[in-house]
Wavefront OBJ file of the C-alpha trace (Angstrom):
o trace
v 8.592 -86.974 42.880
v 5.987 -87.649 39.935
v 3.373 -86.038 41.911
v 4.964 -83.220 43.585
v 6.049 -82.355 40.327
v 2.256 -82.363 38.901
v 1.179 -80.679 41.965
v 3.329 -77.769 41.549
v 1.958 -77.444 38.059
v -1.539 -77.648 38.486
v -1.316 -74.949 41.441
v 1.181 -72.717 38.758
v -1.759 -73.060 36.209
v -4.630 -72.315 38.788
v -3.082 -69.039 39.946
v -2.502 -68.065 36.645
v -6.351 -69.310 35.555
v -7.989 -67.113 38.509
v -6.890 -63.559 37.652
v -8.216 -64.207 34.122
v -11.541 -65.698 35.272
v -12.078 -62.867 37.403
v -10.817 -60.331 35.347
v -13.434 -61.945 32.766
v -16.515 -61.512 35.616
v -15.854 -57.640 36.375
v -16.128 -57.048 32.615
v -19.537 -59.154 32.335
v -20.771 -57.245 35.286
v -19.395 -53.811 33.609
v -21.139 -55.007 30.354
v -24.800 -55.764 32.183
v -27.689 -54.037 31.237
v -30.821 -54.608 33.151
v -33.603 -55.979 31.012
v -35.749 -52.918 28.999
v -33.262 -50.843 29.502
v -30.974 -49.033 26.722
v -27.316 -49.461 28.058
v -24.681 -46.747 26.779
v -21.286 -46.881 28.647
v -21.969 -46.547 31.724
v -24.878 -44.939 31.440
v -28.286 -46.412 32.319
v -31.702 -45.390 30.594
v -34.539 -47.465 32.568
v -37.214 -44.621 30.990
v -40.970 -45.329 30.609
v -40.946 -48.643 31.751
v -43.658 -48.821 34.128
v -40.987 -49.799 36.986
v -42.605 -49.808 40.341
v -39.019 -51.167 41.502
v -35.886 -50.045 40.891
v -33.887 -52.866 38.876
v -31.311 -54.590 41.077
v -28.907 -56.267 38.083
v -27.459 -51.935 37.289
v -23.401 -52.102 37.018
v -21.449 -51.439 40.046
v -19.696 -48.978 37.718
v -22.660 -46.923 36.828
v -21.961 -43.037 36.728
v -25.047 -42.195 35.404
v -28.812 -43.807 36.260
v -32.245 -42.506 34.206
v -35.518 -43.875 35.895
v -37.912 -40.837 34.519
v -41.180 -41.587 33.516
v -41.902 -44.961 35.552
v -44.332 -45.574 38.345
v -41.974 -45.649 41.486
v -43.758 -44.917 44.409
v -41.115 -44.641 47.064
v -37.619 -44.713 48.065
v -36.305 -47.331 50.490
v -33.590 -47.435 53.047
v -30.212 -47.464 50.717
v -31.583 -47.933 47.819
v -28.827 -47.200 45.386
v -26.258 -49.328 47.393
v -23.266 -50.813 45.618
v -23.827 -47.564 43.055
v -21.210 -45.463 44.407
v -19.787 -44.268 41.045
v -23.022 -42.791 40.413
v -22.558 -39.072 39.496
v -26.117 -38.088 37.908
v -29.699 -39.654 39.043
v -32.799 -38.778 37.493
v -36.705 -39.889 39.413
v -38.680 -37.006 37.611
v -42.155 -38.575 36.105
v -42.460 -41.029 38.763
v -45.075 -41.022 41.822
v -42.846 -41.121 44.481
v -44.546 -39.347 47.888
v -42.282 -41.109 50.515
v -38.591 -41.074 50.453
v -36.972 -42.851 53.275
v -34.199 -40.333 55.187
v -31.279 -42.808 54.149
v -32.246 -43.528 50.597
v -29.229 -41.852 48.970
v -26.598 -43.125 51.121
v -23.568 -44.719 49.509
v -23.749 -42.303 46.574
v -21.443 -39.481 47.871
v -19.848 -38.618 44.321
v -23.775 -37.963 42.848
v -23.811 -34.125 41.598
v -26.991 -33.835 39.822
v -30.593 -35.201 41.558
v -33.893 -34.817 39.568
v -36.968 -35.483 41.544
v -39.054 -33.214 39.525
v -43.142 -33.974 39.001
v -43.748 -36.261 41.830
v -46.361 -36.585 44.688
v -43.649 -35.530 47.630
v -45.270 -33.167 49.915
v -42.038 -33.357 53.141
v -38.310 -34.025 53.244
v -36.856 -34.757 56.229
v -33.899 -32.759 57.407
v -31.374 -35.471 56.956
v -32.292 -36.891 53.243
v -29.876 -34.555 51.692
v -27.020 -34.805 54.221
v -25.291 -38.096 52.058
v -24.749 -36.191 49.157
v -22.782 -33.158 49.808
v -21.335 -32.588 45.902
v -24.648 -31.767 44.731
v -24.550 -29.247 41.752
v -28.071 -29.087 40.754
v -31.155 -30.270 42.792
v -34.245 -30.022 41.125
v -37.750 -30.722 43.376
v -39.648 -28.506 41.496
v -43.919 -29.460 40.543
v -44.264 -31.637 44.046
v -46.436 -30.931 46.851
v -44.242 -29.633 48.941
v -46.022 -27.328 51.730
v -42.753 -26.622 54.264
v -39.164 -26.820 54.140
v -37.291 -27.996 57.540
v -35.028 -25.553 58.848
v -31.820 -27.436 58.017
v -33.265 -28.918 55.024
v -30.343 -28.082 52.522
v -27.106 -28.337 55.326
v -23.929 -29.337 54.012
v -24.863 -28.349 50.541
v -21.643 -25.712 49.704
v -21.079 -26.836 46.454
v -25.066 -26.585 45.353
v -24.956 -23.849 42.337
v -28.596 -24.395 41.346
v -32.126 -25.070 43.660
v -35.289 -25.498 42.132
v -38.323 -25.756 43.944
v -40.904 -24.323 41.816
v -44.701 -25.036 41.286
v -44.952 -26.427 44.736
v -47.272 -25.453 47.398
v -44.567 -23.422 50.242
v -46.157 -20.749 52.413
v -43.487 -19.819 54.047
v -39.494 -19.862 53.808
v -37.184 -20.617 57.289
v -34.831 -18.269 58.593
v -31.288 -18.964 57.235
v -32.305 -22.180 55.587
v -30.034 -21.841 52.619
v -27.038 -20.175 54.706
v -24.909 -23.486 53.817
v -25.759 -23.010 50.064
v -22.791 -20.417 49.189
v -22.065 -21.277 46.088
v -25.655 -20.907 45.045
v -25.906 -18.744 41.829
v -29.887 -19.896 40.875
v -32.610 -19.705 43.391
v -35.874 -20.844 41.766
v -39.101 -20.394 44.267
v -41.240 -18.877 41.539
v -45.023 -20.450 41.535
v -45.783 -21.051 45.246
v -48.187 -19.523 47.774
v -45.419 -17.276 49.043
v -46.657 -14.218 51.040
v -43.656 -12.749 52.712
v -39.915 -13.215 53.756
v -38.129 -13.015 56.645
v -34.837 -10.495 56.146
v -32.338 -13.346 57.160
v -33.658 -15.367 54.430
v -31.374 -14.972 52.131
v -28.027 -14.745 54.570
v -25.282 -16.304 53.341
v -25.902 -16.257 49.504
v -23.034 -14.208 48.749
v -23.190 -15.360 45.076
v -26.637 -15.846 43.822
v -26.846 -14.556 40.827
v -30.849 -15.057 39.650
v -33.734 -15.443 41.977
v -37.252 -16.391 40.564
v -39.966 -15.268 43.216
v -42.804 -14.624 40.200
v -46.069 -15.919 40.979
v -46.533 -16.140 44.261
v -48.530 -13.878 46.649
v -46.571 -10.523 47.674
v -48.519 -7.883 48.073
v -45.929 -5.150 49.405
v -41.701 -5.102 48.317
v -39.415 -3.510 50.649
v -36.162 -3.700 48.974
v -34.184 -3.778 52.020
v -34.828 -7.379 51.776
v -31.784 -7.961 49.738
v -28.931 -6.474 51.407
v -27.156 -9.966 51.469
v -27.577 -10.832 47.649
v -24.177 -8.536 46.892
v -23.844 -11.135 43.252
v -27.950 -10.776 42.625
v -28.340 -10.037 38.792
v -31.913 -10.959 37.772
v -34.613 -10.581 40.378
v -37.940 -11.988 39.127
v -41.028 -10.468 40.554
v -43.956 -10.346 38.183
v -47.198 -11.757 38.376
v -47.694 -11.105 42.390
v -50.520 -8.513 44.060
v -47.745 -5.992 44.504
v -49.078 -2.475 45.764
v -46.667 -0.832 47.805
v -42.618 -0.407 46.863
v -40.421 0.896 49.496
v -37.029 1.181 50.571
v -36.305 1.647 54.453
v -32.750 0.951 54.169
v -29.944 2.977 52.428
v -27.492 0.927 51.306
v -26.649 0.657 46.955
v -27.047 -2.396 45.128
v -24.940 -2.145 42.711
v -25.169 -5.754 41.143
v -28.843 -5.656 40.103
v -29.203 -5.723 36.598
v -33.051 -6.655 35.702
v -36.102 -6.174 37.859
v -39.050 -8.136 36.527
v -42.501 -6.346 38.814
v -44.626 -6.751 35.325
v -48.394 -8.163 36.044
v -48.939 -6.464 39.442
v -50.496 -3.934 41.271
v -48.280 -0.943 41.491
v -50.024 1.960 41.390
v -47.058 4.350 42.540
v -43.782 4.373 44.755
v -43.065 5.462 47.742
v -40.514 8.125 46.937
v -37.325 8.358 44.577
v -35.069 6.391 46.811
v -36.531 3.065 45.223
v -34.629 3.369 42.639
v -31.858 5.201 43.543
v -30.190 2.270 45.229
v -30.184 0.752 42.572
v -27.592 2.989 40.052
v -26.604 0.061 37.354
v -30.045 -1.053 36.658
v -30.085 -1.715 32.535
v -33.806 -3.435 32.521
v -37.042 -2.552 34.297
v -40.304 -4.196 33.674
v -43.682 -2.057 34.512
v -46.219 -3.727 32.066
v -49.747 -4.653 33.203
v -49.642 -2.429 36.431
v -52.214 0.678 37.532
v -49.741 3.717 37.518
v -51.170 6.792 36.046
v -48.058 8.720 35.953
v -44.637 8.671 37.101
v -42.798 11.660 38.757
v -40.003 13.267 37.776
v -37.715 12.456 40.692
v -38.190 8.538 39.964
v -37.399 9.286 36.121
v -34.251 11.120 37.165
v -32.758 7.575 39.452
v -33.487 6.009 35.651
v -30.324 6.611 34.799
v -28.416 3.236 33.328
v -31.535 1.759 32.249
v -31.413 0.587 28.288
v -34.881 -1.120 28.050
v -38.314 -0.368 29.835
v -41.560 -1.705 29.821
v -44.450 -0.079 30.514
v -47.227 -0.827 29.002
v -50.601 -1.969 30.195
v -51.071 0.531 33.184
v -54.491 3.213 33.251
v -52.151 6.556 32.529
v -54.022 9.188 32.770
v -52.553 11.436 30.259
v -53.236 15.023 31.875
v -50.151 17.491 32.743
v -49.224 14.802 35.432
v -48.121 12.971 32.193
v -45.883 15.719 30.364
v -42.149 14.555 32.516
v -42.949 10.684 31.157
v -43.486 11.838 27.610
v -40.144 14.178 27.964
v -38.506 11.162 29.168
v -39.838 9.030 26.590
v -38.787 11.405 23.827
v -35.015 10.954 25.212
v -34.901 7.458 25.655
v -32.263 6.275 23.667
v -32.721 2.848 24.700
v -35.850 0.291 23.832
v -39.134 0.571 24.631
v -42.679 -0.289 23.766
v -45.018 1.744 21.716
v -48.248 0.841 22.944
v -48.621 3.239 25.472
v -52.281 3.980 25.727
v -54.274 6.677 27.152
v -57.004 5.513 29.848
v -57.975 8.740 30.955
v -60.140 11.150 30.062
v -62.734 9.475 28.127
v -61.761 11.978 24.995
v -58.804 10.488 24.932
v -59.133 6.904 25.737
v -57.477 4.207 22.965
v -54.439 7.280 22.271
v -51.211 6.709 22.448
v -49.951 8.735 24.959
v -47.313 10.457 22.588
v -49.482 11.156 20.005
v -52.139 12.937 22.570
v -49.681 14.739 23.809
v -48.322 15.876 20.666
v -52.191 16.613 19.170
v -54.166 18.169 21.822
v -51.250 20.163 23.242
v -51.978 18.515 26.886
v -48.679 20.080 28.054
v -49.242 22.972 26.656
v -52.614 24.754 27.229
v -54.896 24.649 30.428
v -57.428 21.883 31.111
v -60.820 23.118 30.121
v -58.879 24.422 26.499
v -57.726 20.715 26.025
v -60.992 19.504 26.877
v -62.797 21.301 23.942
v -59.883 20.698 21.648
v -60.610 17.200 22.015
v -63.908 17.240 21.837
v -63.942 19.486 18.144
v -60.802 17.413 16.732
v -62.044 14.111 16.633
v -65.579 14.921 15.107
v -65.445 16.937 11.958
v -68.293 18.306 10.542
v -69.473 19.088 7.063
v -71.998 22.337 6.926
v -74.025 23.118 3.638
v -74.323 26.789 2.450
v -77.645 28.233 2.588
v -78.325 29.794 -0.382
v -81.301 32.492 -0.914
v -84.433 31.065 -3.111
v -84.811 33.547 -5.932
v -88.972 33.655 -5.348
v -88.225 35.228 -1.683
v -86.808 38.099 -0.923
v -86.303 37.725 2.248
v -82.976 37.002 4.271
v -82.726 33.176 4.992
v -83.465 31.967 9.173
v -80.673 31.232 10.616
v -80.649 27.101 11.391
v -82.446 26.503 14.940
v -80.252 24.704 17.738
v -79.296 21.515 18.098
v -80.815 21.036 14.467
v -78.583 17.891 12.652
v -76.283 19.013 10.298
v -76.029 16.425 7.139
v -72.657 14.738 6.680
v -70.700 13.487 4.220
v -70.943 9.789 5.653
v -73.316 8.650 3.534
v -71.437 9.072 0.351
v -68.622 7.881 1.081
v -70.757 5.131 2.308
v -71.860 4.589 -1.259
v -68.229 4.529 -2.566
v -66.975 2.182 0.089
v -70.147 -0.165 -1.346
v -69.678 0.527 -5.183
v -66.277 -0.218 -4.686
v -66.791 -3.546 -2.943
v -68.836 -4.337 -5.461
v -66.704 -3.691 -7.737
v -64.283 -6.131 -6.429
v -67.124 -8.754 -6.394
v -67.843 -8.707 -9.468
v -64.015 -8.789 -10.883
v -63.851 -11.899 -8.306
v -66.244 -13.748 -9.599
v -66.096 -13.424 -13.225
v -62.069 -14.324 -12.171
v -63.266 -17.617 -10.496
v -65.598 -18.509 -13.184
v -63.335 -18.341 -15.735
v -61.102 -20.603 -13.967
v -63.926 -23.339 -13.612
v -64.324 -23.123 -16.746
v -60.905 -23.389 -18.004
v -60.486 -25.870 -14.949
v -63.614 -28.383 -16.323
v -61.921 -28.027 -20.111
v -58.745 -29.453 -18.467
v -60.442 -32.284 -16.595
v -62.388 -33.179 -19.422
v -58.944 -33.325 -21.766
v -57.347 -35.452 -19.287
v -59.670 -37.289 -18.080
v -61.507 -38.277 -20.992
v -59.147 -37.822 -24.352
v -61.305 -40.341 -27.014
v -64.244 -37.966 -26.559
v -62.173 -34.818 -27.140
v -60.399 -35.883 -30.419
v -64.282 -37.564 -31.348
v -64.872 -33.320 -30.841
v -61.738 -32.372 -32.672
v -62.949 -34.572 -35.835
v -66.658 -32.995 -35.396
v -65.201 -29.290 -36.031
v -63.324 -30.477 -38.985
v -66.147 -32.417 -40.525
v -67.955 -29.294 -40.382
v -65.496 -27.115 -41.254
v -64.437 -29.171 -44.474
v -68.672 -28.958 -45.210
v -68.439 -25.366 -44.859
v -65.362 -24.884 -47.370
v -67.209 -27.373 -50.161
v -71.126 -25.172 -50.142
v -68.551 -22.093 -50.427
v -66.844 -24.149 -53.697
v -70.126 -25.070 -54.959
v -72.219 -21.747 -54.418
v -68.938 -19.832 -56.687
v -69.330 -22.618 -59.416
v -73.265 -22.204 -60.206
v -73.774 -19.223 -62.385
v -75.416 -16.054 -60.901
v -79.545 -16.270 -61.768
v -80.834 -13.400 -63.809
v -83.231 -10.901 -62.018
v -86.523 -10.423 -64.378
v -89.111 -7.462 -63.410
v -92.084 -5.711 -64.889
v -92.145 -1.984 -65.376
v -95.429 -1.025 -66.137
v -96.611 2.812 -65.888
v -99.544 3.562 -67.431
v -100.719 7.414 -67.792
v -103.714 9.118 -67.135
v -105.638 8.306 -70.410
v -104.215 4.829 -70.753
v -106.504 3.913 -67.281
v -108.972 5.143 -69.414
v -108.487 3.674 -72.543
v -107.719 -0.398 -70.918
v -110.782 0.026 -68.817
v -113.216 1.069 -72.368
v -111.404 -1.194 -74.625
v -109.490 -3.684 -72.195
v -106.177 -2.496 -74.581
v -103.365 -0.173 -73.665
v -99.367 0.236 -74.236
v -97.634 -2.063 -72.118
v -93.578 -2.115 -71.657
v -92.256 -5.165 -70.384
v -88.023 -5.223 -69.314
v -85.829 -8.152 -69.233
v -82.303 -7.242 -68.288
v -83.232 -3.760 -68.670
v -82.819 -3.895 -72.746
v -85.764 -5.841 -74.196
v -88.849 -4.079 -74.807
v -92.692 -5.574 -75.785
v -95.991 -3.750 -76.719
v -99.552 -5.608 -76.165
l 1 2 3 4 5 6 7 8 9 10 11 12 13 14 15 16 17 18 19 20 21 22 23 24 25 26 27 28 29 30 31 32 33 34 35 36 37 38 39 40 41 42 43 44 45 46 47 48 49 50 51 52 53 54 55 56 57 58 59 60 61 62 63 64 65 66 67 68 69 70 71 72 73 74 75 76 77 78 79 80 81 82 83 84 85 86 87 88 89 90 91 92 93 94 95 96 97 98 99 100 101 102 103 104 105 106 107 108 109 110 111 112 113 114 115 116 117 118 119 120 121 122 123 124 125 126 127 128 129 130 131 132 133 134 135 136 137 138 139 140 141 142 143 144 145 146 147 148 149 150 151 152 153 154 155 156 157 158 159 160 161 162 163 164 165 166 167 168 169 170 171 172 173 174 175 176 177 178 179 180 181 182 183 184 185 186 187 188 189 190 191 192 193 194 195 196 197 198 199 200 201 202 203 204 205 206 207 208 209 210 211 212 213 214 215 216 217 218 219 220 221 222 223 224 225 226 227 228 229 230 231 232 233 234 235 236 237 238 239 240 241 242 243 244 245 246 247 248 249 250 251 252 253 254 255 256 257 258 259 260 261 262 263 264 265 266 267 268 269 270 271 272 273 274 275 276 277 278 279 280 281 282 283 284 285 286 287 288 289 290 291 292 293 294 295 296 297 298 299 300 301 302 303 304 305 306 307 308 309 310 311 312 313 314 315 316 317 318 319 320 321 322 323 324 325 326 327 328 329 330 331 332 333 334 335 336 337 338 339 340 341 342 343 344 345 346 347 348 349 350 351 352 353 354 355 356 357 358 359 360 361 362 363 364 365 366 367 368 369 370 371 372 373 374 375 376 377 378 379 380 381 382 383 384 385 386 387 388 389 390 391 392 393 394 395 396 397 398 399 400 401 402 403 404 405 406 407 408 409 410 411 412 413 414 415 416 417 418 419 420 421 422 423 424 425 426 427 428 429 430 431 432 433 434 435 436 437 438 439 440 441 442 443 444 445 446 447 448 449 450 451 452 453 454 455 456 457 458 459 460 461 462 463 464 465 466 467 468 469 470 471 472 473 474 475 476 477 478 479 480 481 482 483 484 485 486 487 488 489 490 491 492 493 494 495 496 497 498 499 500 501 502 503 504 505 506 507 508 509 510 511 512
């Protein structure tokens, strides 16, 4: 009965050991960090390790994994197995090129994927297929030269795709017709020549679409019929030429229109713009229009900033509706709109040439010679008539040089800068000088008081001659005052005697 008894216990107290044990393992493997790694919660930060492997000791209860900046190389068959909490995964800054087509199964909760700045150059059609909550999917600076057809299926609940700075040619047919939800589309720095009109089908709620540099050389706006949510279409930097619209339909959504850095060098008629009546921001910069009709400046009518700068306008009459425009533009524009054309007129701002030379105003050869006498003022001396000829002064021959008035203001401009020089560097001298005092005090203060005690020595010197010089009486002045007359010559030079007067402090008087 002894036994049974202790039996009974020692299976009571194993069953309640066990739960504790294990409850005490989960928590160790919750609290593992993989060695060089920086452990926060659940969230992993394996970052510029040098890792050529992915660690294998990462919590089963991981939601978030950071293996940027590491030397991975590829992606094997389930490599993130047992990770199924994962909800965020970031590769960019590796040099991964080969990523097997099952390498993110098991991680079907994962909602943001970074595989930025890599060496990947395909996907196949299936490597995306495990992780259908995807929110953001970045594959942007890789090599990528083609996308499969059914590259990004099952991804409804993407809202942003980048794919930038890659090498992609072309774009499939309906590839992203899974991706409703989509509201960024980033294919911006690519070798991209032209699009297929079922491109976009199915992205009922992009919102922004990067397509800048990349290598379009005509637009046909009729491409975008399906992008009802587009607000910011990004289109600068191409080899644009040629705008067109071959469809009428309105797209009312379109806010901005980015077509800066290209080509344009007109439209194709005023239905470019027209379908497109809410438009607030239009950017023209750094094309080759000359001038822009009236009929396109009339379907400007929501815009509130405009760009147009950089282009060759040739600022003739074709010029005069732009200017009108650009005097009622409430909204905000650039400034530096330059002249290109004529060569009078190149360098002006297209206002101001307007405004001077009256180019809307007067005909073409009148404007031409306003321009030319404006610019160049001239300063003509009077002849006047010499007084030694009477006749009328010759009139000056042609094409004689008339002097100007350069020259002296020449010698202002030099007398003035001199001027300046002068005050500059007396200014800087005196501050050396004052400077090398200062040093000198500081830096050597035995010699300065050993100066100090000089200047009184001296000083005290100077006060006791001053003392001495009032205490000596003043010396008497003696002097001889001798005159002697006509016949007194005579007389000393017979008998060697004469009168003789002799002064001391003019009162004492002596004959010889």
């Amino acid at each position: 009965g002894f036994n049974v008894i202790r039996l009974l216990s020692g299976s009571a107290v194993a069953l309640v050991i066990a739960p504790t044990v294990l409850l005490t393992m989960l928590a160790s493997a919750e609290r593992g960090c993989p060695k060089g790694c920086r452990c926060e919660g659940k969230m992993v930060y394996c970052e510029s390790q040098k890792l050529q492997e992915i660690p294998s000791s990462i919590s089963a209860g991981c939601l978030g994994l950071s293996l940027r900046y590491n030397s991975l190389q590829k992606l094997k068959y389930n490599q993130f197995k047992g990770l199924n909490q994962l909800t965020w995964l970031y590769l960019d800054h590796n040099h991964i090129s080969n990523i097997d087509e099952n390498a993110f199964s098991g991680i079907r909760r994962l909602k943001e994927l970074i595989l930025s700045s890599n060496r990947i150059s395909y996907f196949l059609n299936n490597t995306f297929r495990p992780v259908t909550n995807l929110r953001n999917l970045d594959l942007s600076y890789n090599q990528l030269q083609s996308l499969g057809s059914e590259q990004f299926r099952g991804l409804r609940k993407l809202l942003s795709l980048h794919l930038r700075s890659n090498s992609l040619r072309t774009i499939p047919v309906r590839i992203f017709q899974d991706c409703r939800n989509l509201e960024l589309l980033d294919l911006g720095y690519n070798r991209i020549r032209s699009l297929a009109r079922n491109v976009f089908a199915g992205m009922i709620r992009l919102k922004e679409l990067h397509l800048e540099h990349n290598q379009f050389s005509k637009l046909n706006l009729a491409l975008f019929p399906r992008l009802v949510s587009l607000q910011n279409l990004y289109l600068q930097w191409n080899k644009i030429s040629v705008i067109g619209q071959t469809m009428s339909w309105t797209w009312s959504s379109l806010q901005r229109l980015d077509l800066s850095g290209n080509e344009i060098e007109a439209f194709s008629g005023p239905s470019v713009f027209q379908c497109v009546p809410n438009l607030q921001r239009l950017n023209l910069d750094s094309n080759k229009l000359t001038f822009i009709g009236q009929e396109i400046l009339d379907s400007w009518i929501s815009l509130n900033d405009i760009s147009l700068a950089g282009n060759i306008w040739e600022c003739s009459r074709n010029i005069c509706s732009l200017v009108n425009w650009l005097k009622s533009f409430k909204g905000l524009r650039e400034n530096t709109i330059i002249c290109a054309s004529p060569k009078e007129l190149q360098g002006v701002n297209v206002i101001d040439a307007v405004k001077n030379y009256s180019i809307c105003g007067k005909s073409t050869t009148e404007r031409f010679e306003l321009a030319r006498a404006l610019p160049k003022p001239t300063f003509k001396p009077k002849l006047s008539r010499p007084k030694h000829d009477s006749k009328a002064p010759l009139p000056p021959t042609v094409g004689a040089a008339e002097p100007s008035s350069e020259p002296e203001h020449d010698t202002e401009h030099i007398s003035f800068h001199k001027i300046i020089a002068g005050s500059v560097a007396l200014f800087l001298s005196v501050l050396v000088i004052l400077l090398v005092i200062y040093v000198s005090w500081k830096r050597y203060p035995a010699s300065m008081k050993q100066l100090q005690q000089r200047s009184l020595m001296r000083r005290h010197r100077k006060k006791k001659r001053q003392s001495l010089k009032q205490m000596t009486p003043s010396t008497q002045e003696f002097y001889v005052d001798y005159k002697p007359t006509n016949t007194e010559t005579s007389e000393m030079l017979l008998n060697g005697t004469g009168p003789c007067t002799y002064n001391k402090s003019g009162s004492r008087e002596c004959e010889v």
